[in-house]
C-alpha atoms as a printed R data frame, in Angstrom:
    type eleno elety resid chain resno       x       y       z
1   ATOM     1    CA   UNK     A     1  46.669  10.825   2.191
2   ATOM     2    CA   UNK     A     2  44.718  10.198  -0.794
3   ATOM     3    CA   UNK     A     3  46.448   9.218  -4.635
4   ATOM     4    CA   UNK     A     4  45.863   9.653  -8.037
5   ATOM     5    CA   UNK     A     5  45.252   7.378 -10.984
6   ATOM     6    CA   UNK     A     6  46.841   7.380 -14.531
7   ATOM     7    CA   UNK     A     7  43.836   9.895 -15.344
8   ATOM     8    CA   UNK     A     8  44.504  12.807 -12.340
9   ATOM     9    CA   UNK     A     9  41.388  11.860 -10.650
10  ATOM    10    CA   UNK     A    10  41.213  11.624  -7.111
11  ATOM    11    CA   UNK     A    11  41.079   8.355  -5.913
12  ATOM    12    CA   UNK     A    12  40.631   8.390  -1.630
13  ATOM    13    CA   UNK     A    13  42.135   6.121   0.315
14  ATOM    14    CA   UNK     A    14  41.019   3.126   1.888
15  ATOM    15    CA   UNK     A    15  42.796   4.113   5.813
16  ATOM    16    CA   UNK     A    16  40.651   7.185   5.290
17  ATOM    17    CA   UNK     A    17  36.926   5.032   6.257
18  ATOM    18    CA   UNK     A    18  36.324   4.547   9.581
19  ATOM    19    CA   UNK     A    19  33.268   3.972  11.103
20  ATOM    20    CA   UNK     A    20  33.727   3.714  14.753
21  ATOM    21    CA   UNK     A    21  34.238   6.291  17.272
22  ATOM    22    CA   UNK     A    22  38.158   7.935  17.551
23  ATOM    23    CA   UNK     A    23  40.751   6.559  20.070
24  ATOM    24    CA   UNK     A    24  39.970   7.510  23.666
25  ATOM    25    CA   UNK     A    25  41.324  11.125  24.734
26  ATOM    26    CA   UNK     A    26  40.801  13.755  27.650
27  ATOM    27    CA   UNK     A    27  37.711  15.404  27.697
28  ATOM    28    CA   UNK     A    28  38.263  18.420  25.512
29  ATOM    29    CA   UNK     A    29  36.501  21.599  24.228
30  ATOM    30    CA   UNK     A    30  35.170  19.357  21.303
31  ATOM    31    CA   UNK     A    31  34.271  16.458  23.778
32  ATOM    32    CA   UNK     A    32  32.469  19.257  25.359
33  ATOM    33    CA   UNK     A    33  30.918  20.385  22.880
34  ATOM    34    CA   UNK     A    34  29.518  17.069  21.191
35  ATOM    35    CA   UNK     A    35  27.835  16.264  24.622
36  ATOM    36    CA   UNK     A    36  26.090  19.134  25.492
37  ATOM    37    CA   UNK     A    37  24.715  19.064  21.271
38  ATOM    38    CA   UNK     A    38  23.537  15.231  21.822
39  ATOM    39    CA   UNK     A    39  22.040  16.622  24.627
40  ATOM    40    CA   UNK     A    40  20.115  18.950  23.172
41  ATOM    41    CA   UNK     A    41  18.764  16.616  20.573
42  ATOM    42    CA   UNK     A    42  15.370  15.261  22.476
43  ATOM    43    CA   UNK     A    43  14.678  12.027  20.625
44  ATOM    44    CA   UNK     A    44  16.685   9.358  21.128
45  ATOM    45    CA   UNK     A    45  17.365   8.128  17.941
46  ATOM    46    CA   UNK     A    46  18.240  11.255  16.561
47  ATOM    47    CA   UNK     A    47  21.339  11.470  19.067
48  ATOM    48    CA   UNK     A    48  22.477   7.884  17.991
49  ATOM    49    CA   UNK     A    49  22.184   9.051  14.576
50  ATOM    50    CA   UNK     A    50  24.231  12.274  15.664
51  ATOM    51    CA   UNK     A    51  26.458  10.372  17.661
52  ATOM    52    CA   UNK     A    52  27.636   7.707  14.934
53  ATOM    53    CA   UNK     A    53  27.807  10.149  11.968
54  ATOM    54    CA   UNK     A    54  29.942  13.153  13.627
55  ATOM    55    CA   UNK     A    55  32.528  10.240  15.209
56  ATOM    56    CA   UNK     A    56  32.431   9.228  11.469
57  ATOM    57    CA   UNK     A    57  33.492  12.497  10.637
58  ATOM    58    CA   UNK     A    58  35.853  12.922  13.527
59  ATOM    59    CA   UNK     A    59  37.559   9.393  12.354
60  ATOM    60    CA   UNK     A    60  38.725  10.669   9.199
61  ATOM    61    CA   UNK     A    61  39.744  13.744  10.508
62  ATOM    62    CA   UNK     A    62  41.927  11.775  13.206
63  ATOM    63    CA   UNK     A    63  43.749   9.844  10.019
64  ATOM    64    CA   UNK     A    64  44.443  12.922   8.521
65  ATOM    65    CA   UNK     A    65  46.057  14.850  11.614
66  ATOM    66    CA   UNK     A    66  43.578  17.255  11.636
67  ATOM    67    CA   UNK     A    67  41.571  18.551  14.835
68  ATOM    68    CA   UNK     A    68  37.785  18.996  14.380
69  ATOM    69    CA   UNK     A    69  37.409  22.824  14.947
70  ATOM    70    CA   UNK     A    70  40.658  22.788  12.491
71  ATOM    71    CA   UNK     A    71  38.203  21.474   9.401
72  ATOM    72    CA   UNK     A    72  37.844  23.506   6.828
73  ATOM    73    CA   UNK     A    73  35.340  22.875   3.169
74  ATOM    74    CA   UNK     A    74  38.928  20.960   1.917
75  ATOM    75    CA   UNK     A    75  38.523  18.301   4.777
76  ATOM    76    CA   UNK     A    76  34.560  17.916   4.407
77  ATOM    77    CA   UNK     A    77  34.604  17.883  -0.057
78  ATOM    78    CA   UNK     A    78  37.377  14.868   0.568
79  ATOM    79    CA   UNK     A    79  35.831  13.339   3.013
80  ATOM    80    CA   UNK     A    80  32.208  13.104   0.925
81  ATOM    81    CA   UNK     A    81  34.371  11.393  -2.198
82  ATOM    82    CA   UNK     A    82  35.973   9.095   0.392
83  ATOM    83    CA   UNK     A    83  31.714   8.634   1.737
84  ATOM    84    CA   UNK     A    84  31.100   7.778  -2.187
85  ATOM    85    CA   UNK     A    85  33.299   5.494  -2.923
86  ATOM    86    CA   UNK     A    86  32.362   3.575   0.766
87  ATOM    87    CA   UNK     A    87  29.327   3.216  -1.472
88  ATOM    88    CA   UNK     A    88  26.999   6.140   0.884
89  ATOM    89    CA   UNK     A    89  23.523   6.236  -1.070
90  ATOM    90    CA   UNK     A    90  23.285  10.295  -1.497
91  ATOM    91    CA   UNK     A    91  20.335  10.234   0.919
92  ATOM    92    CA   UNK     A    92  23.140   8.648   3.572
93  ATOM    93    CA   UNK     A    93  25.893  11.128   2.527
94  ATOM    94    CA   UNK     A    94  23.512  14.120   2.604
95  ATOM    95    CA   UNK     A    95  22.222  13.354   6.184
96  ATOM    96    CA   UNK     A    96  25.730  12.864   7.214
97  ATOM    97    CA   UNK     A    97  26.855  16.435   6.227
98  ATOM    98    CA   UNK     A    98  23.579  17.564   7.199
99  ATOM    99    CA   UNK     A    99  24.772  15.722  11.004
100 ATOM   100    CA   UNK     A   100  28.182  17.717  10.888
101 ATOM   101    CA   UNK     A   101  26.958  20.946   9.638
102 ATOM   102    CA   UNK     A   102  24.615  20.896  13.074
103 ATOM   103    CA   UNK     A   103  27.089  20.115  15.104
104 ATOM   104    CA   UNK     A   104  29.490  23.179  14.132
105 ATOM   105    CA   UNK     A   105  26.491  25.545  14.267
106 ATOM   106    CA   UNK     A   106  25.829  24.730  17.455
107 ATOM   107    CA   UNK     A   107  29.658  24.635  18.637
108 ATOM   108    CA   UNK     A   108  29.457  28.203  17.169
109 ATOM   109    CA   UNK     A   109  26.469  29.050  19.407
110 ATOM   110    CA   UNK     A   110  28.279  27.129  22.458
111 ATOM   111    CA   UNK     A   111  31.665  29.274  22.190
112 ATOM   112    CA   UNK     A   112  29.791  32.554  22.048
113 ATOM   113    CA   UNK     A   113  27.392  31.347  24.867
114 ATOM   114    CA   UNK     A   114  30.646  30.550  27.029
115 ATOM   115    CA   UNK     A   115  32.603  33.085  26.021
116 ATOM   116    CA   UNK     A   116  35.254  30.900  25.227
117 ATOM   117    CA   UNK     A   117  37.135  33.099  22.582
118 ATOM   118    CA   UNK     A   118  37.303  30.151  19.951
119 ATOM   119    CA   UNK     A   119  36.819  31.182  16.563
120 ATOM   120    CA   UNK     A   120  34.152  28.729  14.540
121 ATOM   121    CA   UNK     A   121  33.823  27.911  11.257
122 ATOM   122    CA   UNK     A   122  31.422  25.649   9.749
123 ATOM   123    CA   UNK     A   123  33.162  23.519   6.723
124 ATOM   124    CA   UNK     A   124  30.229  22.262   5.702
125 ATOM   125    CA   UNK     A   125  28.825  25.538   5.132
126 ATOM   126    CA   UNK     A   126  29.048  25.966   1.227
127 ATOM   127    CA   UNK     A   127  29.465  22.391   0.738
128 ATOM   128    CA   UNK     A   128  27.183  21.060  -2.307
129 ATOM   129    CA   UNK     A   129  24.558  18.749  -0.898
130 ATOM   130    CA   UNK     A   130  23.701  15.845  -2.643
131 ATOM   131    CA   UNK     A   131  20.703  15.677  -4.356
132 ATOM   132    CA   UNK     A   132  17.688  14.001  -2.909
133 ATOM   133    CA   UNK     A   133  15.329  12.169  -4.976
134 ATOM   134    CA   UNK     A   134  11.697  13.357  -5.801
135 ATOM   135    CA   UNK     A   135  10.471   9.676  -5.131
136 ATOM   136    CA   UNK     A   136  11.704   7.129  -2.326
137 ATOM   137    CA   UNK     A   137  14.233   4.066  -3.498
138 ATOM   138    CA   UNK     A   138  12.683   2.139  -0.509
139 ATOM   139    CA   UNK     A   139  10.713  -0.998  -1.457
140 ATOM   140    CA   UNK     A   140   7.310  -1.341  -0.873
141 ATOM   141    CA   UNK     A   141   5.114  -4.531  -0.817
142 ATOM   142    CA   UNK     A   142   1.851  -5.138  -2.441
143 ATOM   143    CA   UNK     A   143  -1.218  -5.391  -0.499
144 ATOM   144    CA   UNK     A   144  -1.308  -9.154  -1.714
145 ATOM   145    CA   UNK     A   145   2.723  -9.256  -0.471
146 ATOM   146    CA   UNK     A   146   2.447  -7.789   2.894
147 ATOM   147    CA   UNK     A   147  -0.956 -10.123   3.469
148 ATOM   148    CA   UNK     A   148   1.136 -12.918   2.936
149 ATOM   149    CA   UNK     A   149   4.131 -11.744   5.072
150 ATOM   150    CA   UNK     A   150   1.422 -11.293   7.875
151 ATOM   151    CA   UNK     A   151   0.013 -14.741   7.378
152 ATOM   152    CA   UNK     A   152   3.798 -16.135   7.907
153 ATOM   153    CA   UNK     A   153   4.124 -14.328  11.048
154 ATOM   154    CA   UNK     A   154   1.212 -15.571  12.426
155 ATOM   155    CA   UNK     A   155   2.109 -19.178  11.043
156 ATOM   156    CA   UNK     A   156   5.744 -19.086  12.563
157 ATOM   157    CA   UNK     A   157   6.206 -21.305  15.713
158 ATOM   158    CA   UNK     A   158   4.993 -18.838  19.340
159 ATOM   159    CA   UNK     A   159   7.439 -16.866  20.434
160 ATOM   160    CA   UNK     A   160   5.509 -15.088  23.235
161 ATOM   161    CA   UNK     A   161   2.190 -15.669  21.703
162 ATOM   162    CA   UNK     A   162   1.763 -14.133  18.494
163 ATOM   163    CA   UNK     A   163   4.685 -11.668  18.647
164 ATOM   164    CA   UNK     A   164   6.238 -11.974  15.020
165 ATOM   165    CA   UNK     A   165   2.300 -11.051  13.999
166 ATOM   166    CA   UNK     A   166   2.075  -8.149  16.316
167 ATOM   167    CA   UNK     A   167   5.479  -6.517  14.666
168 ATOM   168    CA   UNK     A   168   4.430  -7.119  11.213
169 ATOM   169    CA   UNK     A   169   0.785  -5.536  12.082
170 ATOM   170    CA   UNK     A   170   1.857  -2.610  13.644
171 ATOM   171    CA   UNK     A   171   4.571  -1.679  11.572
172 ATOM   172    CA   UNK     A   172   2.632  -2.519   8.116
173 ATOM   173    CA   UNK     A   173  -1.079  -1.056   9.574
174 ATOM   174    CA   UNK     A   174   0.531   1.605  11.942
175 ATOM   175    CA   UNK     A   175   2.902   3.304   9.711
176 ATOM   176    CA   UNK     A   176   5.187   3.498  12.253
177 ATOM   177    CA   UNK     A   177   9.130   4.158  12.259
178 ATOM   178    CA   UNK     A   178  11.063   1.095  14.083
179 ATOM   179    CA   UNK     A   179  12.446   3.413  16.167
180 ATOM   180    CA   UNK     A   180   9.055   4.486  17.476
181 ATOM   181    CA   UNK     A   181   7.904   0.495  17.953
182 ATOM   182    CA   UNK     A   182  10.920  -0.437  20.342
183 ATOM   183    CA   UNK     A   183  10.525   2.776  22.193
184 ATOM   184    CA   UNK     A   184   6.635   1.371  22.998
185 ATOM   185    CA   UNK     A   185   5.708   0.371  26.542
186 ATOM   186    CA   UNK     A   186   3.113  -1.949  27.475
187 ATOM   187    CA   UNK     A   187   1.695   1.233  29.380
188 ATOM   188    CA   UNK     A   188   0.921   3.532  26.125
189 ATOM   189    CA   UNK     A   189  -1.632   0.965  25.403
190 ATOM   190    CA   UNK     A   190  -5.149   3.046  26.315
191 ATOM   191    CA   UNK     A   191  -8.706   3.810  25.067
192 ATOM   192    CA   UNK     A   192 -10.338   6.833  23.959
193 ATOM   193    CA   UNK     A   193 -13.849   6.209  22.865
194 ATOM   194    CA   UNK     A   194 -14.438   3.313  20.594
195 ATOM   195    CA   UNK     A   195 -10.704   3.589  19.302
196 ATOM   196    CA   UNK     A   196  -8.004   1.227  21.036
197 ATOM   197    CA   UNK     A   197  -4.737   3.311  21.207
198 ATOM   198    CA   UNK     A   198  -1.107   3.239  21.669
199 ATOM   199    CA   UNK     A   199   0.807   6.763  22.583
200 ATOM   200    CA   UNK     A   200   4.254   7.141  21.286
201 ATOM   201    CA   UNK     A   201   7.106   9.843  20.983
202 ATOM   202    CA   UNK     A   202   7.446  11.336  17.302
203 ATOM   203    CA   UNK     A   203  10.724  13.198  16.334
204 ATOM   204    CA   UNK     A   204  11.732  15.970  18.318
205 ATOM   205    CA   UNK     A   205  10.022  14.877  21.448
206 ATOM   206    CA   UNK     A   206   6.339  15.629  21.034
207 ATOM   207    CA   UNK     A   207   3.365  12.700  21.992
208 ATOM   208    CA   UNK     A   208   1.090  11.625  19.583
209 ATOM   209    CA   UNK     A   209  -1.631   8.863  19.907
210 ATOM   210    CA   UNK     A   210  -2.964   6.539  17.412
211 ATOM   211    CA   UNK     A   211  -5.556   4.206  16.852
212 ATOM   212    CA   UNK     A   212  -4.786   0.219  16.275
213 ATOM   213    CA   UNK     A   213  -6.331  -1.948  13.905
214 ATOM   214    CA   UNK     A   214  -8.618  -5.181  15.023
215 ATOM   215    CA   UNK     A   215  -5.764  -7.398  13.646
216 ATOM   216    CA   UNK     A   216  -2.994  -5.556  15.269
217 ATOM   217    CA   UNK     A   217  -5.087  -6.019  18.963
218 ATOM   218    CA   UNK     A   218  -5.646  -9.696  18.143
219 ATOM   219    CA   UNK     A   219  -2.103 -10.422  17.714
220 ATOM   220    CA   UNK     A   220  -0.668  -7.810  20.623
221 ATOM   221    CA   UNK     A   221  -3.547  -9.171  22.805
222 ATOM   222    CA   UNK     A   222  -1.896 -12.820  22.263
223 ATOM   223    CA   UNK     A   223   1.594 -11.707  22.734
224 ATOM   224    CA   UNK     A   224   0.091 -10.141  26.183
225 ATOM   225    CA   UNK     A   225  -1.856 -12.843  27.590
226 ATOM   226    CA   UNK     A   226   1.679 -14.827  27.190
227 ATOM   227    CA   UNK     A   227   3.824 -12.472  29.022
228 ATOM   228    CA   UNK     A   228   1.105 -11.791  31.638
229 ATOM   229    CA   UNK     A   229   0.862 -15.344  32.609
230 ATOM   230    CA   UNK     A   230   4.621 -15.147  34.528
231 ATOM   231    CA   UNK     A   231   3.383 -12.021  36.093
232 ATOM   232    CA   UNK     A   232   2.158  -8.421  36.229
233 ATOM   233    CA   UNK     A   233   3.549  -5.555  33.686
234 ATOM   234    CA   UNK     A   234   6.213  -3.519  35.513
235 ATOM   235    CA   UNK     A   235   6.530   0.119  34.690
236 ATOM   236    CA   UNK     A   236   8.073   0.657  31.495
237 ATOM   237    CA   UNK     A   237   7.824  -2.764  30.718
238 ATOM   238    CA   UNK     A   238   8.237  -2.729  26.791
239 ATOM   239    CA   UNK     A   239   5.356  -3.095  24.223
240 ATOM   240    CA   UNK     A   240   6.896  -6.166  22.585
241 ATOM   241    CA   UNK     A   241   9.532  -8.534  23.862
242 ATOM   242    CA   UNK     A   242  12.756  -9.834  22.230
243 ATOM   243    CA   UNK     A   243  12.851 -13.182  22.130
244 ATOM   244    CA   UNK     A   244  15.132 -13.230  25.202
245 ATOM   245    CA   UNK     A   245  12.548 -11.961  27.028
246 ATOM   246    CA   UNK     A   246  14.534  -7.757  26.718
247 ATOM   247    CA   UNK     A   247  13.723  -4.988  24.702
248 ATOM   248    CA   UNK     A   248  13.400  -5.168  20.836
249 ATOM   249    CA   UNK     A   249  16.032  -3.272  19.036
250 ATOM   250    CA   UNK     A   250  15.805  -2.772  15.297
251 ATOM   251    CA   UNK     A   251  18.372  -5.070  14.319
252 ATOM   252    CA   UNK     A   252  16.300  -8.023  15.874
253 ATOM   253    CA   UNK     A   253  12.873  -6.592  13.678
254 ATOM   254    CA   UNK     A   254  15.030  -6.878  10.963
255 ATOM   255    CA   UNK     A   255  16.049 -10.112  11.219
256 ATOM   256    CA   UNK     A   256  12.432 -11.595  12.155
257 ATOM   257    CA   UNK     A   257  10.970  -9.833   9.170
258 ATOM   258    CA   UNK     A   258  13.393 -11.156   7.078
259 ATOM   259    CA   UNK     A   259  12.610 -14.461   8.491
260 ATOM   260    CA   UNK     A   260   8.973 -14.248   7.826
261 ATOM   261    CA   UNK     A   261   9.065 -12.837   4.495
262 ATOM   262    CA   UNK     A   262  11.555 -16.089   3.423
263 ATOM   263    CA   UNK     A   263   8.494 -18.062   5.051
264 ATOM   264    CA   UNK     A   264   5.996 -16.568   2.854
265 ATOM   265    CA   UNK     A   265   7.923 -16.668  -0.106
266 ATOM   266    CA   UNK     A   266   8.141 -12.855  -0.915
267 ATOM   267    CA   UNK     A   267  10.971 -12.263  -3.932
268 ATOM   268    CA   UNK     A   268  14.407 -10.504  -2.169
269 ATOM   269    CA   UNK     A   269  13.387 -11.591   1.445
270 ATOM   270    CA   UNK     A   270  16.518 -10.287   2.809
271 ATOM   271    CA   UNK     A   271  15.662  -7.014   1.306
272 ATOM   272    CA   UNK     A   272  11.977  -7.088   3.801
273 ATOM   273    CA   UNK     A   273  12.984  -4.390   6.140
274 ATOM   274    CA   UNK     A   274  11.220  -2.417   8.823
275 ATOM   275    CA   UNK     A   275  11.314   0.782   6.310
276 ATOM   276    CA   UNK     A   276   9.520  -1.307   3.648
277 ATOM   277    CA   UNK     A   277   6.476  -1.730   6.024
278 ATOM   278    CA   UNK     A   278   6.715   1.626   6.659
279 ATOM   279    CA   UNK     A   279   6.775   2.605   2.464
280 ATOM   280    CA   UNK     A   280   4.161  -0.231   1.784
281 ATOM   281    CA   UNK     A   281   2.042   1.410   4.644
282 ATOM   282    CA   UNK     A   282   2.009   4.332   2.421
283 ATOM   283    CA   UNK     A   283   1.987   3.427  -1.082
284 ATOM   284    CA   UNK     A   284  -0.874   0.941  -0.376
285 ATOM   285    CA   UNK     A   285  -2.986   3.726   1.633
286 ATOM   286    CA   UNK     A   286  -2.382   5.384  -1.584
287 ATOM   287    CA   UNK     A   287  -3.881   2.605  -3.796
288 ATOM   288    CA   UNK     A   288  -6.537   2.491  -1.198
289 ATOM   289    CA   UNK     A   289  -7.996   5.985  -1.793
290 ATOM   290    CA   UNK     A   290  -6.736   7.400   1.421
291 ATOM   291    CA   UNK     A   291  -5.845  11.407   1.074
292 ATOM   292    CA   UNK     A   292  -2.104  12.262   0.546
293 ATOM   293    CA   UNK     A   293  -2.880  14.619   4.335
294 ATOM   294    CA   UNK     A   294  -4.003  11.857   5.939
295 ATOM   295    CA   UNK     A   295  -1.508   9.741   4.721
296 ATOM   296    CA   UNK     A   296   1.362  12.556   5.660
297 ATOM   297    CA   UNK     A   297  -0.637  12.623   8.991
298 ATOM   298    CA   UNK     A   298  -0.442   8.730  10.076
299 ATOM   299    CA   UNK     A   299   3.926   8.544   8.783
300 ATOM   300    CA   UNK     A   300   4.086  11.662  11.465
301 ATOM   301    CA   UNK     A   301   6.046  12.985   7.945
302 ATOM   302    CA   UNK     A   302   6.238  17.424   8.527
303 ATOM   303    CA   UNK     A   303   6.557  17.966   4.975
304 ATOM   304    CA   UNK     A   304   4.138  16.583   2.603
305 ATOM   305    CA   UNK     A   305   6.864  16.117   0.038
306 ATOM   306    CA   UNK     A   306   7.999  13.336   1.756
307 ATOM   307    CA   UNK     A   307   4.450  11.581   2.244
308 ATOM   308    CA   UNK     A   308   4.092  12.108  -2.042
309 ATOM   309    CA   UNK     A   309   8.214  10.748  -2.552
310 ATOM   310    CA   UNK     A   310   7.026   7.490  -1.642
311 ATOM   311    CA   UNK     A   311   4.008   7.423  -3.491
312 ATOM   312    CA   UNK     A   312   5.559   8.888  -6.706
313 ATOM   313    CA   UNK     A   313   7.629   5.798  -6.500
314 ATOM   314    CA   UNK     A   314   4.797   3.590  -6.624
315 ATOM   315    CA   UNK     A   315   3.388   5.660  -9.312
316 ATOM   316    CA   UNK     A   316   6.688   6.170 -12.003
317 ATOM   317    CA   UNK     A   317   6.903   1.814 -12.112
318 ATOM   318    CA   UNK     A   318   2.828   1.422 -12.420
319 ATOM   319    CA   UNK     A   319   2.540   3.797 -14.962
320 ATOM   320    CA   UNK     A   320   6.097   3.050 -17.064
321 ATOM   321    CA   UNK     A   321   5.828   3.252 -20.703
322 ATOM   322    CA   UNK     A   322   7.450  -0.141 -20.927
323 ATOM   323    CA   UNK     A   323   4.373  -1.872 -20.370
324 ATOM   324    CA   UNK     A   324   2.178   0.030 -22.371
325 ATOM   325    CA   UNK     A   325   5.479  -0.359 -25.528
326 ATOM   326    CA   UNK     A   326   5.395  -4.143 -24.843
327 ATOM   327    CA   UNK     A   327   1.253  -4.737 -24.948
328 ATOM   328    CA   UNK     A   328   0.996  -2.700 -27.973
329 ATOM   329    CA   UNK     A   329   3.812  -4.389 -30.240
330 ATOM   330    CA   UNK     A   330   3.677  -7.797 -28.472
331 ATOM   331    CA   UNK     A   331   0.681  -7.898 -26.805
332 ATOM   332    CA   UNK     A   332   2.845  -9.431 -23.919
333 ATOM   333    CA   UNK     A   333   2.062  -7.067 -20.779
């Protein structure tokens, strides 16, 4: 299944990629098994993460003949070149392994806990990682950028009162993940103090409340008063409203960020992403003076070494040599 060019190297083949889930079957040990793991997993968007990268896996195995609890480090090294040359950023290829590797630990755990007399071996086991850079490759805006992107959400045509506003706020003054905004209900909205608050889900299940900005009330407040005027909140009624009146998912922030940041002229708008407001959120807090804890803190990041990779970012373009080469010889910087 895979071919060589006129130099030896492996070159994978293209039937090998497949990114949706295998052909239907019976329900099976490993069918079994891959439920009761997604299962365990209590966020959300970690199981659709889960979910889409092990079927991934289980794809390629299916085009090679190969049955899952078959795979051996052979079948995982061949399927990360075949990941590679699909053009996987290493942070995408490391997560993916990282996804498979979980899932045969805990089909090891689930065998012994059954006593099913299935022998398990992780493939993935002595697999070589890829290498994760010290510093993020996600974009970040300047302060002056994401102002601007704000202003063009609050200048686009109502949707729901100020709605396109209230995403760009909260994700660019919140910090927070997409996957945390579309999960917010209308009911996590609440008061402690002087603070106005919003309560949300952070990964692996726990609640955490934060405070909102002035700006970000103004424009939620709008996008309220227009929802509220066909009626009273249900229960679980979502924070902010798709257009067609459902849930947000994060392929529809996308898009209206995209559209804004074409409105207010920002360079590579179709590169204005959810995860950028989430890096300029940082980087700019940086700039700001706020503490690298606090910072860490407000992402909900556990290890502070992902709180500083964004920042260093920031940091290696600022403070470049290039500029400082190109002033003193040209005086053009």
């Amino acid at each position: 299944m895979t071919s060589s060019d006129t130099s030896g190297a492996l070159v994978p083949l293209a039937e090998h990629i497949t990114t949706g889930p295998r052909p239907e079957q019976g329900p099976g040990l490993v069918d079994q098994v891959r439920a009761a793991w997604l299962l365990a997993q209590p966020s959300e968007h970690t199981r659709q993460a889960y979910a889409r990268d092990f079927d991934t896996w289980r794809g390629f195995l299916d085009s090679l003949g190969v049955e899952v609890l078959a795979a051996r480090r052979t079948h995982v090294d061949a399927w990360a070149r075949v990941r590679e040359a699909s053009r996987d950023a290493p942070a995408t290829l490391a997560r993916r392994l990282a996804a498979v590797s979980a899932f045969y630990s805990y089909a090891a755990a689930y065998v012994d806990e059954h006593a099913l007399g299935v022998d398990v071996t992780n493939p993935v086991a002595l697999v070589r990682r890829p290498r994760r850079d010290a510093g993020s490759s996600t974009r970040a805006l300047t302060a002056q950028e994401y102002a601007r992107l704000l202003a063009a959400a609050a200048d686009e045509p109502p949707v729901w009162g100020s709605r396109d506003a209230a995403v760009v706020a909260v994700l660019g003054l919140g910090g927070f993940r997409v996957s945390t905004l579309t999960g917010m209900c209308v009911s996590d909205l609440g008061v402690q103090g002087a603070h106005r608050t919003i309560a949300y889900r952070v990964k692996g299940g726990r609640r955490k409340t934060a405070p909102l900005a002035s700006v970000t009330l103004v424009y939620l407040q709008s996008h309220l008063d227009a929802r509220q005027a066909l009626g009273e909140f249900l229960p679980g009624e979502p924070l902010i409203l798709a257009a067609d009146g459902g849930r947000l998912d994060r392929h529809q922030v996308n898009r209206l960020l995209v559209r804004c940041a074409r409105r207010a002229g920002l360079a590579d708008p179709d590169g204005v992403h959810a995860h950028v407001l989430r890096a300029t959120y940082l980087t700019v807090g940086e700039e700001a003076g706020i503490s690298l804890r606090d910072l860490q803190q407000g992402a909900d990041h556990q290890d502070p070494r992902t709180t500083e990779g964004y920042i260093k970012r920031g940091r290696r373009l600022d403070q470049s040599p290039t500029y400082r080469l190109a002033n003193h010889i040209l005086g053009s910087e």
